[in-house]
C-alpha positions as CSV (number, residue, x, y, z in Angstrom):
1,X,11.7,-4.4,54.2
2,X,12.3,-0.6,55.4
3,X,9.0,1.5,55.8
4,X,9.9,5.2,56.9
5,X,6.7,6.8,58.2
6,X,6.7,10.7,58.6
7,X,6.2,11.5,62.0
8,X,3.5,14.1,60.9
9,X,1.2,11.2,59.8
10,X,2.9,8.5,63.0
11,X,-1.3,7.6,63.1
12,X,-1.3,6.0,59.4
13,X,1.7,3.7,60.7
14,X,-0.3,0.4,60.8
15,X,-2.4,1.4,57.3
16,X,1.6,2.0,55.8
17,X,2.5,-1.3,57.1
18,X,-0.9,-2.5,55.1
19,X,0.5,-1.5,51.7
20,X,2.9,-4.1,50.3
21,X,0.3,-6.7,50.6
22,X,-2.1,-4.3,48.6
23,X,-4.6,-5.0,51.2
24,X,-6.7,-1.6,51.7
25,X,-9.4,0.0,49.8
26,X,-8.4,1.6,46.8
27,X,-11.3,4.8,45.9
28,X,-10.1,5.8,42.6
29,X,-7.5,3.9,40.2
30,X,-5.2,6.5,38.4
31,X,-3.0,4.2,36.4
32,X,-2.3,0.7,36.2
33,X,0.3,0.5,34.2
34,X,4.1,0.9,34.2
35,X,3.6,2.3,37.9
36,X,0.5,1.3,39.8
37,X,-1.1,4.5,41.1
38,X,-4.1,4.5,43.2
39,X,-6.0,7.0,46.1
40,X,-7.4,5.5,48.9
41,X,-7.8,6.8,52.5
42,X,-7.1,6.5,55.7
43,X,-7.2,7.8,59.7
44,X,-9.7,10.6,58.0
45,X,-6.6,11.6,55.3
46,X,-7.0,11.3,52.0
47,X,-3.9,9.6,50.2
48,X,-2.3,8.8,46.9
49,X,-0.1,5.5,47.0
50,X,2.3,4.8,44.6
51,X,4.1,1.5,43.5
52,X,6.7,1.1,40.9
53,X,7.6,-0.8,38.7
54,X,10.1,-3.2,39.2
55,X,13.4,-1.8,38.2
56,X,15.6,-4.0,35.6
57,X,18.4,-6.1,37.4
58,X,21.0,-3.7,36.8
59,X,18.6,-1.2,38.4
60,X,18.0,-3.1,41.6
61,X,21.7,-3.5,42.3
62,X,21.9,0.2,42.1
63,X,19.1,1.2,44.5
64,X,20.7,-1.5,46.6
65,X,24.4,-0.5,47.3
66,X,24.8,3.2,45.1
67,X,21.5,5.8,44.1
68,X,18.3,5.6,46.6
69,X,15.3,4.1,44.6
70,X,12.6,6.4,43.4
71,X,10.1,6.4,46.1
72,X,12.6,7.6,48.9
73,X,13.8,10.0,46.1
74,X,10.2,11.0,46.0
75,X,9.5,11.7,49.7
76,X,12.8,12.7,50.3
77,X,12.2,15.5,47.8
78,X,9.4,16.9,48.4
79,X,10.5,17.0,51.9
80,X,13.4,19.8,49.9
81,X,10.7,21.3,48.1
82,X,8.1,22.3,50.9
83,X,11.2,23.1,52.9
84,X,12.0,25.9,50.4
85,X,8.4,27.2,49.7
86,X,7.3,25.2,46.8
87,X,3.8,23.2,46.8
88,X,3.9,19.7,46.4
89,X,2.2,16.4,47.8
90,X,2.9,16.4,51.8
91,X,4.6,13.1,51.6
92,X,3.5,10.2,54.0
93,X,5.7,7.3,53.9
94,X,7.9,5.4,51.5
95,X,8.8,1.6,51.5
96,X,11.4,-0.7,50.4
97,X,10.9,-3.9,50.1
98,X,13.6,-6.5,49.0
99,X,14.0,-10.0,47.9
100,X,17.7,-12.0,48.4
101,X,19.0,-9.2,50.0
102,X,18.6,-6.7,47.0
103,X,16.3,-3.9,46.0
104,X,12.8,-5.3,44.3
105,X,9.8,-2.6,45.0
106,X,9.2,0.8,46.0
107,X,6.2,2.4,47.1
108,X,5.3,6.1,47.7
109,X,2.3,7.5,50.1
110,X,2.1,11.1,49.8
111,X,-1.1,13.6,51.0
112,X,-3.6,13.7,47.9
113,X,-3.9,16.9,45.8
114,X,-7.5,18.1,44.5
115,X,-6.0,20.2,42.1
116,X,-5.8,19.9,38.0
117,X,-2.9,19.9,36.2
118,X,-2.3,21.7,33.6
119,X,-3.3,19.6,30.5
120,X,-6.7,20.3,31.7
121,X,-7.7,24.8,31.2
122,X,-10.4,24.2,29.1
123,X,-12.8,25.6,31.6
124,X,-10.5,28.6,31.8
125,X,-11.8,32.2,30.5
126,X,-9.2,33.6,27.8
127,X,-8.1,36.2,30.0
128,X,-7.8,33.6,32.9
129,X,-5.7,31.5,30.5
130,X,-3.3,34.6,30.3
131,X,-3.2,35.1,33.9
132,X,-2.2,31.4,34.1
133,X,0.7,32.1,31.6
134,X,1.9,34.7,33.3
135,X,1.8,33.1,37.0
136,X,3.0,30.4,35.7
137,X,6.0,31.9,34.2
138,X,6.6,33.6,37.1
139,X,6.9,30.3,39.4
140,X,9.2,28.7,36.7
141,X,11.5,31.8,37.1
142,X,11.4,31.5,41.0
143,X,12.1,27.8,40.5
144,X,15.1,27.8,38.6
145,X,16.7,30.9,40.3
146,X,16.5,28.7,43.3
147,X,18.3,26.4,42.0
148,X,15.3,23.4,41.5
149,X,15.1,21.8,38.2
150,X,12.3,19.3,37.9
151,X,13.3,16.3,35.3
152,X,10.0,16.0,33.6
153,X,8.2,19.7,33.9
154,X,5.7,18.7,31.9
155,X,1.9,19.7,31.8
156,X,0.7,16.7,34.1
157,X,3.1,16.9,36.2
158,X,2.2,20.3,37.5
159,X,-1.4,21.2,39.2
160,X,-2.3,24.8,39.8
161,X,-5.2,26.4,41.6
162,X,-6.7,30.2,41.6
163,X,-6.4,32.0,45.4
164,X,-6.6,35.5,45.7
165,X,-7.2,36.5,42.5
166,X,-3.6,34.5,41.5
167,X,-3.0,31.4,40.2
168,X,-0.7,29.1,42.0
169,X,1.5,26.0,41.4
170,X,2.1,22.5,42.9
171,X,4.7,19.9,41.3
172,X,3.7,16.2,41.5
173,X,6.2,13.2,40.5
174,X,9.0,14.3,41.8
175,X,11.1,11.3,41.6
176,X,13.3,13.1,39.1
177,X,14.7,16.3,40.5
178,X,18.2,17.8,40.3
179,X,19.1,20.8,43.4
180,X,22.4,23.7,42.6
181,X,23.4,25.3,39.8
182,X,22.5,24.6,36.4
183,X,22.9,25.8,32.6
184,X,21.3,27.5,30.2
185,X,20.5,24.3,28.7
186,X,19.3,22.7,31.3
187,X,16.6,25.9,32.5
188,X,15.5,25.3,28.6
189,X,14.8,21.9,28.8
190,X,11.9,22.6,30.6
191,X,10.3,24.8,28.0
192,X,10.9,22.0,25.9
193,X,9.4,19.3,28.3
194,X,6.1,21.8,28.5
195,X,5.7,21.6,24.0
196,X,6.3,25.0,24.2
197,X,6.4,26.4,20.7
198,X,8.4,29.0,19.2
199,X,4.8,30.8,18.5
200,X,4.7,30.7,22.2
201,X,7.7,33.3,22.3
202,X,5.8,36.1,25.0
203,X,6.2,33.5,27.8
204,X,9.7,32.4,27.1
205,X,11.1,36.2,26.6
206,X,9.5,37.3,29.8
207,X,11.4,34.4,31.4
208,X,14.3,34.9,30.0
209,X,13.9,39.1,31.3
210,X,12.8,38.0,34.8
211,X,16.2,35.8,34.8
212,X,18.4,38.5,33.2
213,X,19.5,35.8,30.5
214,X,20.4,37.1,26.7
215,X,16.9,36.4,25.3
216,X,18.8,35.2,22.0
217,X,21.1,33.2,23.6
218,X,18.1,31.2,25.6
219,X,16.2,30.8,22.7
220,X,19.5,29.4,20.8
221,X,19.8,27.0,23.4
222,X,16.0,26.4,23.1
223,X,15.8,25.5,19.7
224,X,18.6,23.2,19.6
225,X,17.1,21.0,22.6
226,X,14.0,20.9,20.2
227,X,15.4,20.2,17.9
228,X,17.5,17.1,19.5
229,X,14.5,16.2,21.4
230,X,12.5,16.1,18.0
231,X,14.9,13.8,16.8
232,X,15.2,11.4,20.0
233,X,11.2,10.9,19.9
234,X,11.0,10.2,16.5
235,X,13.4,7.5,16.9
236,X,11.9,5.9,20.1
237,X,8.4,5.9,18.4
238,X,10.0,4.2,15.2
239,X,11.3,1.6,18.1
240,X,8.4,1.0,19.8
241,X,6.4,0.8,16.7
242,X,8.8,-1.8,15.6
243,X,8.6,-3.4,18.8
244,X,4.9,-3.3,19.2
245,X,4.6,-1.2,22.2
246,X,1.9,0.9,22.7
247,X,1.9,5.0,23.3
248,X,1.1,5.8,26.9
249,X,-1.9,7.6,27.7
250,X,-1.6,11.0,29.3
251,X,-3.2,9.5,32.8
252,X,-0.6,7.3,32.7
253,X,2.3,9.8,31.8
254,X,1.1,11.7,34.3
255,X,1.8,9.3,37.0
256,X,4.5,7.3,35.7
């Protein structure tokens, strides 16, 4: 088993340790069900810990000899993203354990956020909603011209918080993150990820402006990821229906 504690947190070492046997007290249960995501705390920090699913065989000879598994991807990127200026989870620790030599369970402690995401602005003023927008527009810019492309940007995946009279950003599940250059489609995938709506079109010109990308050309791009998105979900719903799977709930697509 390999346990890497970050020497910021070297006190929690013993509670890391702690984790693969489950045996701590767990305050708050987030999700329980692909990935097991709970908050607990410990040496007077509050945490989040993280365990995933079990990948498929293929999966576990992968993280074994080729691609790290996703909870060192997870601390090892938001390591990158604090490093560049971008709020995330201060991550704690992240664990590998293995069976027969190979890959079988990852877990991810990271610092816990007391932020919302964004699926939750009800309790927003109109005109605060607008000030979200625009913030919010401008930290997607920043993100992308820096060359960070989250791989699911979508709504619960991203917390924000008002200071100073602005509204500010932090990027949770992290596990999925691509670093360099990038094209137009790929910067437009993200509007897609977030259901934004051609109606929606303020936003995505200003982005496009604040990036110097052809507005038309972006939107081009935009539309026909919808449109193949659109496409992909219906089919994957058709499948789980036919398989009898169940939609996930939006606690647990926001951890999983």
């Amino acid at each position: 088993m390999k346990i890497v504690v970050n020497e910021k947190f070297a006190h929690l070492a013993d509670f890391v340790r702690k984790i693969p046997l489950w045996d701590f007290p767990q305050e708050r249960v987030f999700c329980n069900a692909r990935n097991t995501v709970v908050k607990t705390s410990a040496g007077g920090v509050e945490l989040v810990v993280k365990r995933y699913k079990r990948p498929t065989l293929a999966n576990c000879f992968i993280y074994t000899f080729f691609r790290p598994g996703k909870a060192r991807r997870a601390y090892e990127y938001a390591e990158k993203l604090l490093d560049r200026g971008i709020e995330t989870a201060r991550p704690v620790a992240y664990i590998e354990k293995k069976r027969y030599g190979f890959f079988h369970t990852g877990y991810f402690i990271s610092e816990y956020l007391p932020y919302a995401t964004l699926e939750h602005t009800e309790h927003l003023t109109d005109t605060e909603k607008q000030w979200l927008a625009d913030d919010f527009v401008l930290f997607t810019a920043r993100l992308h011209e820096s060359g960070m492309f989250p791989g699911d940007y979508n709504r619960g995946n991203i917390m924000y918080y008002k200071r100073n009279c602005r509204f500010h950003f932090a990027l949770i599940d992290i596990n999925r993150f691509r670093f360099g250059k990038a094209s137009l489609a790929d910067s437009m995938k993200a509007f897609d990820q977030l259901g934004l709506t051609v109606a929606q079109i303020g936003g995505f010109i200003r982005y496009a402006t604040l990036r110097g990308l052809d507005v038309y050309d972006a939107l081009m791009a935009f539309l026909f990821i919808k449109k193949g998105s659109g496409i992909k979900n219906r089919l994957k719903s058709r499948l789980k229906s036919f398989l009898g799977i169940a939609p996930r709930t939006g606690e647990e697509r926001r951890f999983t």
